[in-house]
C-alpha positions in Angstrom: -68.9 82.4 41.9 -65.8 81.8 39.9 -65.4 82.4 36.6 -62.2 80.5 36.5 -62.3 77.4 33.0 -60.9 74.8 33.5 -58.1 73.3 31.0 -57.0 70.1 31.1 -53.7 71.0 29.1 -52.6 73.3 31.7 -53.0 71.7 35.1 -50.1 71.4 37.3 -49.0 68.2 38.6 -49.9 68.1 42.7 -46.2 67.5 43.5 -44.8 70.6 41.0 -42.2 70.0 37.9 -39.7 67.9 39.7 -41.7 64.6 40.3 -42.4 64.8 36.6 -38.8 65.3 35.4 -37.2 62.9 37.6 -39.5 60.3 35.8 -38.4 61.3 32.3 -34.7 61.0 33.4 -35.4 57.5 34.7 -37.2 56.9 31.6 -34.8 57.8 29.3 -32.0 55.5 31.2 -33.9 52.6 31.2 -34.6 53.2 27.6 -31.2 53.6 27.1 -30.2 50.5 29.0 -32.3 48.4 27.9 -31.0 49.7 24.2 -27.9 48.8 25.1 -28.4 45.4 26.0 -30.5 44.3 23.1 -27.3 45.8 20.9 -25.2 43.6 23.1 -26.9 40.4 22.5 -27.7 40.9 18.7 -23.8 41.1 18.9 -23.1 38.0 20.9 -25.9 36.5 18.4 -23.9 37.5 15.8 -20.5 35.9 17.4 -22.3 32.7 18.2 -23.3 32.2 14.5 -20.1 33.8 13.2 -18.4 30.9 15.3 -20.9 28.0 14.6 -20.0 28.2 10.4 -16.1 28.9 11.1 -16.4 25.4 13.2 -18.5 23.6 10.0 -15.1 25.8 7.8 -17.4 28.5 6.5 -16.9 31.9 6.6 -17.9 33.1 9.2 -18.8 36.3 7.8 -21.8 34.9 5.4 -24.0 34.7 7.9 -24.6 38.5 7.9 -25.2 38.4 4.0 -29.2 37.6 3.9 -29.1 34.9 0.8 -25.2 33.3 1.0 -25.7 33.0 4.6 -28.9 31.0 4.2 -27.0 28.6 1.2 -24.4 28.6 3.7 -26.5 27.6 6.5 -28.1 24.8 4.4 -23.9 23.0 3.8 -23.7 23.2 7.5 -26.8 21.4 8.0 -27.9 19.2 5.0 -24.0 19.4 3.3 -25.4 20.8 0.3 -26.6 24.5 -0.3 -28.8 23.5 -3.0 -31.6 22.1 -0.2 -31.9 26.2 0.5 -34.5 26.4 -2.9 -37.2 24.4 -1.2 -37.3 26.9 1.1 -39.2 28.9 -2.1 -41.9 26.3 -1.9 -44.8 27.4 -0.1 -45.9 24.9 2.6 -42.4 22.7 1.8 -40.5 25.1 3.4 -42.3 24.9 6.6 -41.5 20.8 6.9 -37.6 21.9 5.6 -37.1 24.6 8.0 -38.1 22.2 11.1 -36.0 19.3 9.4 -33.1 22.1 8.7 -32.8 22.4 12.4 -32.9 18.1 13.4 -29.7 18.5 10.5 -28.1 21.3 12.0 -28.2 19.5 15.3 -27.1 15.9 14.1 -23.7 17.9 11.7 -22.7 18.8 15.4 -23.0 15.2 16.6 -26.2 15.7 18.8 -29.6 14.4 19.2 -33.4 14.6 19.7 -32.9 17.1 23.0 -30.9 19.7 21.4 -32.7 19.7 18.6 -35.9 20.6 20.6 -33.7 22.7 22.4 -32.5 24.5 19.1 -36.0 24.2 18.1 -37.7 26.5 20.6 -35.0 28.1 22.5 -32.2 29.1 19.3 -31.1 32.2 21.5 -29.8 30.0 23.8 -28.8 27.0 22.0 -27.2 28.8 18.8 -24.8 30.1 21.4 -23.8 26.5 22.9 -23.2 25.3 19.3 -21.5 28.2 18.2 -18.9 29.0 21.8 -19.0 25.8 23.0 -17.0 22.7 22.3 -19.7 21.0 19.8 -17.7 20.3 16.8 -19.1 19.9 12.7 -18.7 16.0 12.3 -18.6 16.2 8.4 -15.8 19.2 8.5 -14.0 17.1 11.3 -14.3 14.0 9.2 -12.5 16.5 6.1 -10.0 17.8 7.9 -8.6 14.3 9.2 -8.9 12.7 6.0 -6.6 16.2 4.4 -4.3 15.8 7.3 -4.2 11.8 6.6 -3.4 12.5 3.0 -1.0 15.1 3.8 0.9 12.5 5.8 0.8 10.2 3.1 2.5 12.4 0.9 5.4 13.3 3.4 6.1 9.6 3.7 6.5 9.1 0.6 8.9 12.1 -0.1 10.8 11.0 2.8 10.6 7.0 1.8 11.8 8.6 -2.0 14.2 10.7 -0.8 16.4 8.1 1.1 
């Protein structure tokens, strides 16, 4: 008979060392990519919303800062920041978060289907608002009425002048 034990720790794969080391390589590569492209898209996330509050004439940069970008957030959507403390409110801020994101999709001029769409799919749709050609109607609506007045006031230097 033998007298050989048997440990588990120390078998030998059937194939040797090589079938076993070609498997970690591949592991760590896929690790690695797929690493590499969830960095990627946090990034383009990033862009998108970095775009969407330059287009509403935010800085783009709040939304990186947890509580600005948030009050920032709630200009762009409701036009006042101050709409951002009933999100404090247990239970409120459930019914304010889903009505945050109709707002969010009405200040960029569209309707019921984007908002669904912003609703359950943001990673795609915070990217249409954001690098697409949706503009902010309220910052729009600002900027024509300060280029109006600016034209007012050039006429009437140039009426006074002559």
């Amino acid at each position: 008979m033998n007298d050989q034990v048997f440990e588990p720790g120390l078998a030998q794969p059937a194939g040797g060392g090589l079938s076993t080391s070609i498997g970690e390589i591949l592991g760590i590569i896929f690790l690695i990519l797929g690493i590499l492209i969830a960095v990627g898209y946090v990034v383009f996330f990033i862009i998108s919303w970095w775009k969407m509050y330059t287009k509403a004439g935010r800085p783009g940069w709040s939304n990186l800062v947890p509580v600005y970008g948030w009050v920032e957030f709630f200009n762009i959507a409701w036009g006042n920041g101050v709409y951002f403390l009933f999100m404090l409110i247990p239970g409120v801020n459930v019914l304010v978060a889903i009505l945050s994101v109709q707002k969010l999709s009405e200040a960029f001029g569209h309707g019921l289907g984007f908002t669904l769409g912003l609703f359950f799919f943001p990673y795609v749709f915070i990217p249409i608002l954001g690098l697409g050609k949706s503009k902010h109607i309220r910052y729009q609506e600002k900027l024509a009425a300060k280029a109006e007045k600016q034209a007012a006031v050039t006429t009437t230097e140039t009426a006074s002048e002559e």
